[in-house]
Structure formats: C-alpha cells, structure tokens
MOPAC internal coordinates of N, CA, C and O (Angstrom, degrees):
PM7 1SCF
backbone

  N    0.0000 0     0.00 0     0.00 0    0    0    0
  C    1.4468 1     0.00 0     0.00 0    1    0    0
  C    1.5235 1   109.05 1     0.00 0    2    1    0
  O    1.2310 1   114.92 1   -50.68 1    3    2    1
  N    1.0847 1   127.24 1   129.32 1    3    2    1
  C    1.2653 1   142.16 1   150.96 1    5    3    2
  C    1.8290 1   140.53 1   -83.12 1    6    5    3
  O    1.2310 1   115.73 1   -68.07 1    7    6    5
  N    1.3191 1   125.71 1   111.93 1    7    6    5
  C    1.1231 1   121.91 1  -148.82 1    9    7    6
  C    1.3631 1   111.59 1  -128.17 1   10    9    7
  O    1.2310 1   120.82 1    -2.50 1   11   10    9
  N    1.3129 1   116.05 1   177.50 1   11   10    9
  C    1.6030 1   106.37 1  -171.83 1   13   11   10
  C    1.9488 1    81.27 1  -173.72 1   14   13   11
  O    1.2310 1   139.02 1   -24.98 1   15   14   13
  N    1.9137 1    80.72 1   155.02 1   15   14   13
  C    1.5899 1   101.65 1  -177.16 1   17   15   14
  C    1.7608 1   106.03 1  -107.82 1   18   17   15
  O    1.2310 1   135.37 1   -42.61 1   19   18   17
  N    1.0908 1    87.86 1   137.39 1   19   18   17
  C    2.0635 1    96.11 1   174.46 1   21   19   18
  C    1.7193 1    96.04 1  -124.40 1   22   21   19
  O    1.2310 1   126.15 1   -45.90 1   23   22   21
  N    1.1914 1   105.77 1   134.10 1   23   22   21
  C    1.4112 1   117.18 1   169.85 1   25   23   22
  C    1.6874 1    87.09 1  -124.14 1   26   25   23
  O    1.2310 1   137.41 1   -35.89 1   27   26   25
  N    1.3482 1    83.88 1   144.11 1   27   26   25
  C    1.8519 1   102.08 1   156.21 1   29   27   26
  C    1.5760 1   116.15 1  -126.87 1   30   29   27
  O    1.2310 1   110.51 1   -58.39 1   31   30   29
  N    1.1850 1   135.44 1   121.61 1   31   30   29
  C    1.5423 1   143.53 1   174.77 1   33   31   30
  C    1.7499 1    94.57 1  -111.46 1   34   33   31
  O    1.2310 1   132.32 1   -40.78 1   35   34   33
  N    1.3960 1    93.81 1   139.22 1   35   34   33
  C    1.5849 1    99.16 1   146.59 1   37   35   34
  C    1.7687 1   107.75 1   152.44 1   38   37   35
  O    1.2310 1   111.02 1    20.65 1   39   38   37
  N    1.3634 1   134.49 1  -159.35 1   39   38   37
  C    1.6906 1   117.61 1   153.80 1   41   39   38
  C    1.4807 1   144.26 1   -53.47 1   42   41   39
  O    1.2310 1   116.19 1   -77.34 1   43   42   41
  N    0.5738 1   124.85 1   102.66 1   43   42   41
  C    1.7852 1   128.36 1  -170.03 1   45   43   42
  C    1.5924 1    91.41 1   -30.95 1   46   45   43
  O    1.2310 1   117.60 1   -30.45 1   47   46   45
  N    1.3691 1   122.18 1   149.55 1   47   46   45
  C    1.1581 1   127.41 1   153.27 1   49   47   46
  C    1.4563 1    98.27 1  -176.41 1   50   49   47
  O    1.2310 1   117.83 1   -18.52 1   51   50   49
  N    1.5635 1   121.75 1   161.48 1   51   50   49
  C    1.2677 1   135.48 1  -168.51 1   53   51   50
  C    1.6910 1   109.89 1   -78.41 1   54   53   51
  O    1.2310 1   133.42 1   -43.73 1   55   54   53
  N    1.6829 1    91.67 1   136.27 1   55   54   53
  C    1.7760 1   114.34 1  -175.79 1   57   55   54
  C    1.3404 1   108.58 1    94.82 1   58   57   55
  O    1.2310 1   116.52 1  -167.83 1   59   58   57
  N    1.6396 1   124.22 1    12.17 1   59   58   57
  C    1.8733 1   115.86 1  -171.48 1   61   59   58
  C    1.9044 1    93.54 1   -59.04 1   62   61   59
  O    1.2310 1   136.76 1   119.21 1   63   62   61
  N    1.0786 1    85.14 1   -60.79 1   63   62   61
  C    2.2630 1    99.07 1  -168.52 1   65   63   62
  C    1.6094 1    98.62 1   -53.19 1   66   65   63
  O    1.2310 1   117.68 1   144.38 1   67   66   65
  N    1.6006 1   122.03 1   -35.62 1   67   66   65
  C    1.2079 1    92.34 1   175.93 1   69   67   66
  C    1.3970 1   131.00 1  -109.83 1   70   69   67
  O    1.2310 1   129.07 1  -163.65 1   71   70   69
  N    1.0601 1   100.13 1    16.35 1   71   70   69
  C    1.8849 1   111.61 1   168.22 1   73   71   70
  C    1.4002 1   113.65 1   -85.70 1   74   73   71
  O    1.2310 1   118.43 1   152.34 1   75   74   73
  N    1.5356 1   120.60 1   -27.66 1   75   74   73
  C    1.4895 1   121.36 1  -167.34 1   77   75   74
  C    1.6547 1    85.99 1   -96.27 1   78   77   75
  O    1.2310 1   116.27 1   129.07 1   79   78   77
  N    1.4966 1   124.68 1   -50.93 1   79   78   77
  C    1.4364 1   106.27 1   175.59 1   81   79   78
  C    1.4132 1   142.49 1   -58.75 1   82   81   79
  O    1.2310 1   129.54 1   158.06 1   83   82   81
  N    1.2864 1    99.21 1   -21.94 1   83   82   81
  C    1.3339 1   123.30 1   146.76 1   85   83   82
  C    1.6164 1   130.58 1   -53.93 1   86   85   83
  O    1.2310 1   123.58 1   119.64 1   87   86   85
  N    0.9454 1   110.74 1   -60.36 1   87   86   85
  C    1.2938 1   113.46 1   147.20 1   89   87   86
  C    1.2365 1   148.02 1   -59.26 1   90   89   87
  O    1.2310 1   122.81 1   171.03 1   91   90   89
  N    1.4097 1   112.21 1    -8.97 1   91   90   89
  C    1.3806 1   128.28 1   170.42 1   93   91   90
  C    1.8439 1    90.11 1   -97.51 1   94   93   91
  O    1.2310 1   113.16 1   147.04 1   95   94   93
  N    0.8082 1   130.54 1   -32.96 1   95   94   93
  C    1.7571 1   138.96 1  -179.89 1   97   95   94
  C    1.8181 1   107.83 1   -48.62 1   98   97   95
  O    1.2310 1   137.73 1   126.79 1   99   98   97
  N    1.2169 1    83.25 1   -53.21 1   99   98   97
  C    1.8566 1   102.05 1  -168.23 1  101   99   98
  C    1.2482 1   113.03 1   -56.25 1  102  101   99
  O    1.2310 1   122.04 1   135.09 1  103  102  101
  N    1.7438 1   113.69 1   -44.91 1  103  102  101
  C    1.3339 1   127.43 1   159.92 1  105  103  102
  C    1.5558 1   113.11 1   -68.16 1  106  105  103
  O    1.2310 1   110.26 1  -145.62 1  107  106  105
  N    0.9462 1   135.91 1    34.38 1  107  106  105
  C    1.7795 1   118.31 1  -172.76 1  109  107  106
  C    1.1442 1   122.11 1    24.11 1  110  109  107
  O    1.2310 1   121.06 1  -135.57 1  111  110  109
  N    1.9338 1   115.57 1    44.43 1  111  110  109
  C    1.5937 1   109.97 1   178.08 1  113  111  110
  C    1.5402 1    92.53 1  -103.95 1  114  113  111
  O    1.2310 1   129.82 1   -28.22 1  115  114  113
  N    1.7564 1    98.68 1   151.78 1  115  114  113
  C    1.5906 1    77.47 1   177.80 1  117  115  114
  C    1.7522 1   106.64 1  -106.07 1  118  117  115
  O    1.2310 1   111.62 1     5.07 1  119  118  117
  N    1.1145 1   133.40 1  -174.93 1  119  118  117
  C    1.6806 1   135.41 1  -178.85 1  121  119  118
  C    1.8322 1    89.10 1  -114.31 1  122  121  119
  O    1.2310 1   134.98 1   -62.24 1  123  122  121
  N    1.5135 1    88.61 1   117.76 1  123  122  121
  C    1.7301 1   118.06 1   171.06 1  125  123  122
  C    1.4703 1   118.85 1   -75.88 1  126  125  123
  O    1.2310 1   139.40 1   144.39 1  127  126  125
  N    1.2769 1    79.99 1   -35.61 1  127  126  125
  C    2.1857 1    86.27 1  -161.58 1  129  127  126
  C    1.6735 1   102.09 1  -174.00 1  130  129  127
  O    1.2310 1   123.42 1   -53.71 1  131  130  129
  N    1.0986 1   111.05 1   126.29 1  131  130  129
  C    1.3309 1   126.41 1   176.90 1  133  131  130
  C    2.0326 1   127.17 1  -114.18 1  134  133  131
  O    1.2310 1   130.50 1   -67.27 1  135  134  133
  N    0.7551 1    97.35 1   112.73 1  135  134  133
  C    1.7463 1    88.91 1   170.54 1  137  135  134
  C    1.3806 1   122.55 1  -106.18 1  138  137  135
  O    1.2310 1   101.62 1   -13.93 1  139  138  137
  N    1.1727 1   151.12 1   166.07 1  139  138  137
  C    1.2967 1   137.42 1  -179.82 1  141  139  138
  C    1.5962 1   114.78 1  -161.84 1  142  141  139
  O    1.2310 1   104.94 1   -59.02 1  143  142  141
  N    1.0288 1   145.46 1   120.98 1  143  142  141
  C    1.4583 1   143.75 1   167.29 1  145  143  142
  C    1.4976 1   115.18 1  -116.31 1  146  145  143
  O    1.2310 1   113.32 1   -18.38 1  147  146  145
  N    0.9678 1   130.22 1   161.62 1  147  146  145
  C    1.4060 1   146.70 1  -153.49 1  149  147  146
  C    1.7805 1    94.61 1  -165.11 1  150  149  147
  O    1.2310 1   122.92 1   -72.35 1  151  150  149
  N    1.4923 1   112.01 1   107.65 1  151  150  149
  C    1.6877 1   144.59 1  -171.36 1  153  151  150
  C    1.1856 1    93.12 1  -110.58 1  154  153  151
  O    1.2310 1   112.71 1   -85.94 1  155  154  153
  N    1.3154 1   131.37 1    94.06 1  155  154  153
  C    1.5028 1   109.69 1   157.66 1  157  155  154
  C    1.5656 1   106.53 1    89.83 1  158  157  155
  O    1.2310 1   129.57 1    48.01 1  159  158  157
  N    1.4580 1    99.17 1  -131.99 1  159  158  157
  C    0.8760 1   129.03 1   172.62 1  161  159  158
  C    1.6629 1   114.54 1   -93.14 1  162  161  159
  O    1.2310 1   106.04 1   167.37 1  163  162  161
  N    1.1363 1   143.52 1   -12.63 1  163  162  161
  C    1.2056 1   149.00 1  -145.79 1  165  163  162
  C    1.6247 1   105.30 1  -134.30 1  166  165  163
  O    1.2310 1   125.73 1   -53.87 1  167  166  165
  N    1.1474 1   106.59 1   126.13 1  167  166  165
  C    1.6607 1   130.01 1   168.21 1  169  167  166
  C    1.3595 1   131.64 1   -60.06 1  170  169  167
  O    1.2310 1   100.99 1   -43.42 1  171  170  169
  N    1.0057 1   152.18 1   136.58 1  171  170  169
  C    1.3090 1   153.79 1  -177.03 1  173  171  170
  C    1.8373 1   123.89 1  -143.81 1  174  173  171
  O    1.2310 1   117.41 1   -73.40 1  175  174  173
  N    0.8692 1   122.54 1   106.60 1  175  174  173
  C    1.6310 1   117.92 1   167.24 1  177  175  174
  C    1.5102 1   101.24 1  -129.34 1  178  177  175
  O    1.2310 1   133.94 1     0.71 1  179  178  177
  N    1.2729 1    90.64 1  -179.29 1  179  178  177
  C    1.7056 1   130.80 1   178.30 1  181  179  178
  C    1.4761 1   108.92 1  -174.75 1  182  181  179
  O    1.2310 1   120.03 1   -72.47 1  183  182  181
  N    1.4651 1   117.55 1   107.53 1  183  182  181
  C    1.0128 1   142.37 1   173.24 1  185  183  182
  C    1.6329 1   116.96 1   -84.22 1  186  185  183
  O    1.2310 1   116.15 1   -32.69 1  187  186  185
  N    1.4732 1   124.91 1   147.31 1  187  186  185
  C    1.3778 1   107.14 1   170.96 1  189  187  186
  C    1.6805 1    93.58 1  -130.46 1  190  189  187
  O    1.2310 1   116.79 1   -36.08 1  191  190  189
  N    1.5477 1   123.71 1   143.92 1  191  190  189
  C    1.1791 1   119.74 1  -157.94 1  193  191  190
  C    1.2404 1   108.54 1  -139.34 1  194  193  191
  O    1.2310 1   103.98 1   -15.14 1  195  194  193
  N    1.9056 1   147.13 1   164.86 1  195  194  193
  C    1.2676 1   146.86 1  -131.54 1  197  195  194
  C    1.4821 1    84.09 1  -141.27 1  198  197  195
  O    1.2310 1   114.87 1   -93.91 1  199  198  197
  N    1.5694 1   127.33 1    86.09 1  199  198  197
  C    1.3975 1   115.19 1   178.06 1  201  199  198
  C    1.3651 1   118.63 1   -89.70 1  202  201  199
  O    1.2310 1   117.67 1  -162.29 1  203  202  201
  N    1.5683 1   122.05 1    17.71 1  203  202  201
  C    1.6058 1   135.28 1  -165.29 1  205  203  202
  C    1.5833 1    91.30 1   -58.33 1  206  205  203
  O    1.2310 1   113.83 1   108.66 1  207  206  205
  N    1.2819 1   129.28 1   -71.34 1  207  206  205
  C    1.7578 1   145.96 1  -167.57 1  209  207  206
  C    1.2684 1   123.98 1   -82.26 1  210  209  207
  O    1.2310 1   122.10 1  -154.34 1  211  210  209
  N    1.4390 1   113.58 1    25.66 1  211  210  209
  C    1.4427 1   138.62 1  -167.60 1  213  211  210
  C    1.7665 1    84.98 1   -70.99 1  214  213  211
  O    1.2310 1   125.33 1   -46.46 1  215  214  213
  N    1.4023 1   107.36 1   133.54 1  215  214  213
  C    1.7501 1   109.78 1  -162.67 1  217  215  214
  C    1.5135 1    75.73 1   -96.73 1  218  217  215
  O    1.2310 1   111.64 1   134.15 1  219  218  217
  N    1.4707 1   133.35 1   -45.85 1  219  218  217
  C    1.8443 1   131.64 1  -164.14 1  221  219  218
  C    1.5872 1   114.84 1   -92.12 1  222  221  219
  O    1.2310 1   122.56 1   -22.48 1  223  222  221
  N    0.8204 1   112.69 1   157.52 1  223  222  221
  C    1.9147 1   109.02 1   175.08 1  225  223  222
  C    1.7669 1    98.23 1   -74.79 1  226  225  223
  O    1.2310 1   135.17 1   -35.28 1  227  226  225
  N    1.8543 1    88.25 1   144.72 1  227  226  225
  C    1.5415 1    95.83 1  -178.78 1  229  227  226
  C    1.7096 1   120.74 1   -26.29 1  230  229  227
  O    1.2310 1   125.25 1   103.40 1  231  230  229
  N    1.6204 1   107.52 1   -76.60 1  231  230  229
  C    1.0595 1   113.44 1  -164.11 1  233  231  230
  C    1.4127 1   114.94 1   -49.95 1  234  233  231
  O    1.2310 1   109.91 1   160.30 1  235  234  233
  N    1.4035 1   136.55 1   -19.70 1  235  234  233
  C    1.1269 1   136.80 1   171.86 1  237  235  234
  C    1.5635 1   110.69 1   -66.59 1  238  237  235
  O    1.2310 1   125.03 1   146.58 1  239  238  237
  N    1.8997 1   107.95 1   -33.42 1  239  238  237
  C    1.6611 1    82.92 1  -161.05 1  241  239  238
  C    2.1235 1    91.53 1   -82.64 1  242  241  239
  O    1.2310 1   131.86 1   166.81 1  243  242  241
  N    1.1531 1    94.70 1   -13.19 1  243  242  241
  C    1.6066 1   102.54 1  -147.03 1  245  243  242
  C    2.7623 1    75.04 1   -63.47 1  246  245  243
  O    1.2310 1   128.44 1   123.11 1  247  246  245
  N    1.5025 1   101.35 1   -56.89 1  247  246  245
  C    1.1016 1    88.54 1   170.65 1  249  247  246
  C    1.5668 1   138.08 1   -25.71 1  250  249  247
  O    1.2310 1   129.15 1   122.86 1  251  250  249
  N    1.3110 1    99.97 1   -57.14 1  251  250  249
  C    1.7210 1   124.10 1  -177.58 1  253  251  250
  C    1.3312 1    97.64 1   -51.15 1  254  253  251
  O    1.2310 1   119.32 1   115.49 1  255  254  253
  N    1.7110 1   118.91 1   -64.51 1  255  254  253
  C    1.6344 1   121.81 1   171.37 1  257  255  254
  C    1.6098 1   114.19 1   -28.21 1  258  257  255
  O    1.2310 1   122.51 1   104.01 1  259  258  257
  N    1.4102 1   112.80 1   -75.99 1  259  258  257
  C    1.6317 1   114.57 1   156.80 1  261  259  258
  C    1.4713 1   119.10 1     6.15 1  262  261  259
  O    1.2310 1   131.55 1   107.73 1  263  262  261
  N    1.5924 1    95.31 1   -72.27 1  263  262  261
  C    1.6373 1    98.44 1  -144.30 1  265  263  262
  C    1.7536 1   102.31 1   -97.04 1  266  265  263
  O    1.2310 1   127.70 1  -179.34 1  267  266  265
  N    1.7456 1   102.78 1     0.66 1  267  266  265
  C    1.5930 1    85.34 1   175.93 1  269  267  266
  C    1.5315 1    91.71 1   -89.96 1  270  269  267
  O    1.2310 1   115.89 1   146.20 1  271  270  269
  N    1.6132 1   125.40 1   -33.80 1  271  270  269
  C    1.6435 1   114.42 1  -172.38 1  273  271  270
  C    1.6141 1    91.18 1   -62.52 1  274  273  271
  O    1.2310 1   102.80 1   166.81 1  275  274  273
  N    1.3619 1   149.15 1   -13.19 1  275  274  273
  C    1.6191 1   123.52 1  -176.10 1  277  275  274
  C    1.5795 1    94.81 1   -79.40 1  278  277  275
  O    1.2310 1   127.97 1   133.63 1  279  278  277
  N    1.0713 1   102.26 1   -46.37 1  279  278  277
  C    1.6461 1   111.72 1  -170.57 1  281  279  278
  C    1.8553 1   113.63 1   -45.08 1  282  281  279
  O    1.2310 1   131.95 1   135.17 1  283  282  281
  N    1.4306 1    94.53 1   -44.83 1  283  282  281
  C    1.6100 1   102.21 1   161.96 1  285  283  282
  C    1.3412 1   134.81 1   -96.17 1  286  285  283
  O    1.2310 1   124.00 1  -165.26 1  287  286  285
  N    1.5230 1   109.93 1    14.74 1  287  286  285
  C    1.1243 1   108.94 1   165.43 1  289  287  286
  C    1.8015 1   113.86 1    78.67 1  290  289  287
  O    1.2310 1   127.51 1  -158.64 1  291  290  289
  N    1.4044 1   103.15 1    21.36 1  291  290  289
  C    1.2739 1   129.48 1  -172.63 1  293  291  290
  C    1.9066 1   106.93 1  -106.57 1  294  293  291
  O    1.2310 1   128.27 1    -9.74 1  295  294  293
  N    1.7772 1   101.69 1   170.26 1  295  294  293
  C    1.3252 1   105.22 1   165.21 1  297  295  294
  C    1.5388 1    96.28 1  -127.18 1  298  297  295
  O    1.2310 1   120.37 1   -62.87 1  299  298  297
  N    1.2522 1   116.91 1   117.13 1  299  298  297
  C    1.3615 1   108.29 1   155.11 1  301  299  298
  C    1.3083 1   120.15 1  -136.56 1  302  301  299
  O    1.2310 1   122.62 1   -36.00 1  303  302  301
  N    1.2564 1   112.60 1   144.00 1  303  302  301
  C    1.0634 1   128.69 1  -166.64 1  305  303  302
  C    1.7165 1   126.76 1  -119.30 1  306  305  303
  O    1.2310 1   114.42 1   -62.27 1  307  306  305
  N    1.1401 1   128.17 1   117.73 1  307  306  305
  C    1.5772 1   124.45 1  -168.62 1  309  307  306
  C    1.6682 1   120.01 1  -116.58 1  310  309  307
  O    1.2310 1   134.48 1   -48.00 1  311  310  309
  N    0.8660 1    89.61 1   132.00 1  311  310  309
  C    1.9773 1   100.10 1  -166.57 1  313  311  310
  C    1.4268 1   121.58 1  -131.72 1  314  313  311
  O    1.2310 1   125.92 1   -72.48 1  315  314  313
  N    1.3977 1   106.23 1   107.52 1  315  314  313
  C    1.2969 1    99.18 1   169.69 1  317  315  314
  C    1.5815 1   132.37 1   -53.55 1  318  317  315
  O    1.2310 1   131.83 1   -37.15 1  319  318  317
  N    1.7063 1    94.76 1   142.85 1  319  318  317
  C    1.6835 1    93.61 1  -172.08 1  321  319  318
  C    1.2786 1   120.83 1   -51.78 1  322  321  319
  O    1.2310 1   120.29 1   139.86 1  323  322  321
  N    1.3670 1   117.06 1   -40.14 1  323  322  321
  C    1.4243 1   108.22 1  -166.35 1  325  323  322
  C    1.9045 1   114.67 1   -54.53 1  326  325  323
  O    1.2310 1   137.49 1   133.15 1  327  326  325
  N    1.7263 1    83.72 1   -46.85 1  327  326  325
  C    1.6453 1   101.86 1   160.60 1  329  327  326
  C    1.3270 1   119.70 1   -29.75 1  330  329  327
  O    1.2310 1   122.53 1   111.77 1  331  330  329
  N    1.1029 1   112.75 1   -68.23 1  331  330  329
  C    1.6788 1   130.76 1  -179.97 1  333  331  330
  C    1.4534 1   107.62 1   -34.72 1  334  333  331
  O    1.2310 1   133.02 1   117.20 1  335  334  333
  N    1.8539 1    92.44 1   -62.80 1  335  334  333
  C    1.3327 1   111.76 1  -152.69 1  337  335  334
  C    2.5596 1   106.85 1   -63.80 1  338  337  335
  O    1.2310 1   137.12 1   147.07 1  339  338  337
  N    1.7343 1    84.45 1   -32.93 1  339  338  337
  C    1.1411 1    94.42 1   159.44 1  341  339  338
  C    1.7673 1   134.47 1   -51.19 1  342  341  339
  O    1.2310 1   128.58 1   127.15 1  343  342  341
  N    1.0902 1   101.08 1   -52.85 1  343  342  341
  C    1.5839 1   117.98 1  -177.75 1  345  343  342
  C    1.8409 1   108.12 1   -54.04 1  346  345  343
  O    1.2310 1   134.85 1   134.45 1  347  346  345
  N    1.7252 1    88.87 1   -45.55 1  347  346  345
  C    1.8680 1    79.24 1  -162.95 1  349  347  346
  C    1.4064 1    96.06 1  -106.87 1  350  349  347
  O    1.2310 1   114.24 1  -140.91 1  351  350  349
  N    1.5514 1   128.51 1    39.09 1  351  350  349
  C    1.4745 1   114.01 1   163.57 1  353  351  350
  C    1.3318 1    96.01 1   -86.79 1  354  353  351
  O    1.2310 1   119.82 1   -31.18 1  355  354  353
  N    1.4380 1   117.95 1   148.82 1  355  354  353
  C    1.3463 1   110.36 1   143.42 1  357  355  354
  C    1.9032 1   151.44 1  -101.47 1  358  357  355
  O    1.2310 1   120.10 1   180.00 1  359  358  357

C-alpha cells in the first residue's frame, strides 16, 4: 500500500471534508483515517490516504489538492508518506 498525508488549515466553512474527499474520489484514492478539529473559528484536518490506484501521477493529484484549498481559501498541503516518513525520522 502506498500512502500520502493531506492536511487542511484555514476558516471552517461548509463542504471542507467533502471537496478534498471528493477529490481524493475522482482519483480512485481512497480516505484511511481522518481527524478533524474546529478552534474557534478555524479548521483543522489530517487525512491519511490509499495512493496504490492513484489513476494521475502524484504530483498532479497532490497539485489538484492545492488548487481546491486556494479555491476555498484554504492551505492544503499533500505529502507523500515516504516523504513524511523521511522528515520525522531522526
């Protein structure tokens, strides 16, 4: 299995979970595990996702992620695990 991290930061507002799942849908990725908080006023996830059947090459879907969080006025950001897994070894 192959996996990848989506965080979303930015204002809470209605459809965040289902525009990015949606978008993870379109690609045939599936959503593993989700967390979510809501601060206030302000949004929070971390998604964990099944990138084995990814129909597009990473950087395209990890792009697409991008431009729906600009579209909402969001930051999200998508990272492959190994990536991930790189960053926080020590």
């Amino acid at each position: 299995m192959r996996r990848a991290v989506i965080t979303v930061l930015g204002r809470d507002t209605v459809g965040i979970l289902a525009r990015i799942s949606s978008g993870c849908a379109a690609h045939n990725i599936n959503v593993l595990e989700v967390t979510q908080s809501i601060l206030q006023d302000m949004f929070a996830m971390i998604m964990m996702v099944d990138i084995t059947n990814c129909n597009v090459p990473f950087t395209q879907f990890a792009d697409e992620m991008t431009a729906i969080g600009e579209q909402m006025g969001l930051h999200v950001h998508t990272m492959h695990e190994d990536l991930f897994n790189s960053m926080h070894t020590i």
